[in-house]
C-alpha positions in Angstrom: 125.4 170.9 100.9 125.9 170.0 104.1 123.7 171.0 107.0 124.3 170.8 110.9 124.7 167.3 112.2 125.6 166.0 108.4 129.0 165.5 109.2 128.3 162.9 111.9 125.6 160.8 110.1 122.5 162.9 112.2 119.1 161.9 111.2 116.4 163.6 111.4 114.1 160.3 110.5 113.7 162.1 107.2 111.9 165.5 108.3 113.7 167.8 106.3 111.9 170.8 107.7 112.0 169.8 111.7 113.5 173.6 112.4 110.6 174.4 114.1 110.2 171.5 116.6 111.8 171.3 119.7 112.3 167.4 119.9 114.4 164.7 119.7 114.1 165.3 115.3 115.5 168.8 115.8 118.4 168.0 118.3 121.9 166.9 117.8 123.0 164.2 119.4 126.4 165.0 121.0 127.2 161.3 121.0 127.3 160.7 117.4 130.4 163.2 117.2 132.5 160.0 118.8 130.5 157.2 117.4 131.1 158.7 114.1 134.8 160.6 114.7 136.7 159.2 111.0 133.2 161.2 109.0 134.2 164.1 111.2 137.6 164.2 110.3 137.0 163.5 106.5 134.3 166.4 106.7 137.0 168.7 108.5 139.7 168.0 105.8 137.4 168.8 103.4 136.1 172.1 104.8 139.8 172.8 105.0 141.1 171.8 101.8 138.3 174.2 100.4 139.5 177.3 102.4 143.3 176.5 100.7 142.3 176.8 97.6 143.4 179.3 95.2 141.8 180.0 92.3 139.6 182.7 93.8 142.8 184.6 95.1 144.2 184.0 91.8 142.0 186.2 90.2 138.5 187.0 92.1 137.1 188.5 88.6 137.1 185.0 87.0 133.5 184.3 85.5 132.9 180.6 85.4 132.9 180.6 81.5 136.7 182.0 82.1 137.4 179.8 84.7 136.6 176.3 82.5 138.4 178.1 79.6 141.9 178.7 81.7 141.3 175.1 83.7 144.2 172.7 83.2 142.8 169.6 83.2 144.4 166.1 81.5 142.4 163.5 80.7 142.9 159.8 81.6 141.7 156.3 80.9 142.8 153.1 82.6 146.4 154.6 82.0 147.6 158.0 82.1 147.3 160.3 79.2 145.2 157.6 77.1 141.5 158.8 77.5 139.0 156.4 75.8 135.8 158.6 74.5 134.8 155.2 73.1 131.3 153.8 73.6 132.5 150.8 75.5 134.7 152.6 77.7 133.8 152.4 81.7 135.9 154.3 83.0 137.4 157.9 82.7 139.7 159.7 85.1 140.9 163.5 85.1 143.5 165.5 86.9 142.9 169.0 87.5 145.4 171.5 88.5 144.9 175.0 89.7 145.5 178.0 87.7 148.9 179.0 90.4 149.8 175.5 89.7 149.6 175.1 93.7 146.8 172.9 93.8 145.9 169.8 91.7 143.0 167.2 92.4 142.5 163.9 90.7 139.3 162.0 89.8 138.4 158.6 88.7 135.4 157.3 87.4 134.3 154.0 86.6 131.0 152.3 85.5 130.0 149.3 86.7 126.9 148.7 85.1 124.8 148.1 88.6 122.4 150.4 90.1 
C-alpha cells in the first residue's frame, strides 16, 4: 500500500499515525518530488500499468479461486521451461500471462542465503 508522499521517499520519522498534527511530520515536502523524480516515475508506471490491465474487464465475475485456476502461468529455473522444485534450488522464476493474452509479467526469484 502506498500512502501520500510514499512515492517520493517521505518520512514521517516513523509516526505512522501523525494525521492529526499539523507539523513538519504531517507535511509533504514539495522538494522531495525533484530530489527523488526516477521513484516518481517508477511509482507512476506502476499505477499505470495497473489501470491497463485486463483481467477484471475480461470477466468482472471471476472469484479469486477461478482466477488462479484459468491463470497461465510457466514455470522457470535458471533456464526457461526447466523449473527445479529441488531442495537445493535458489532460484525460481515464473511468467504470467493474462487471460486475453494481452498482458504478460515475468518474475524471478533467487535466494541468496543472506538476511
Amino acid at each position: 500500500m502506498l500512502l501520500m508522499g510514499d512515492e517520493v521517499r517521505r518520512t514521517q520519522q516513523g509516526n505512522n499515525n501523525a494525521y492529526g498534527q499539523d507539523n513538519e511530520i504531517s507535511w509533504l515536502d514539495w522538494d522531495l518530488v525533484e530530489k527523488h523524480a526516477g521513484l516518481l516515475r517508477f511509482v507512476r508506471r506502476l499505477i499505470a500499468d495497473r489501470l491497463k490491465r485486463d483481467v477484471s474487464r475480461w470477466d468482472p465475475g471471476l472469484n479469486l479461486n477461478q482466477l488462479i485456476s484459468q491463470a497461465k502461468i510457466v514455470w522457470h529455473g535458471v533456464k526457461l521451461n526447466q523449473p527445479d522444485w529441488s531442495a537445493d534450488s535458489r532460484a525460481i522464476a515464473l511468467t504470467m500471462t493474462s487471460l486475453t493474452g494481452r498482458l504478460m509479467f515475468h518474475m524471478m526469484i533467487t535466494y541468496t542465503g543472506k538476511s
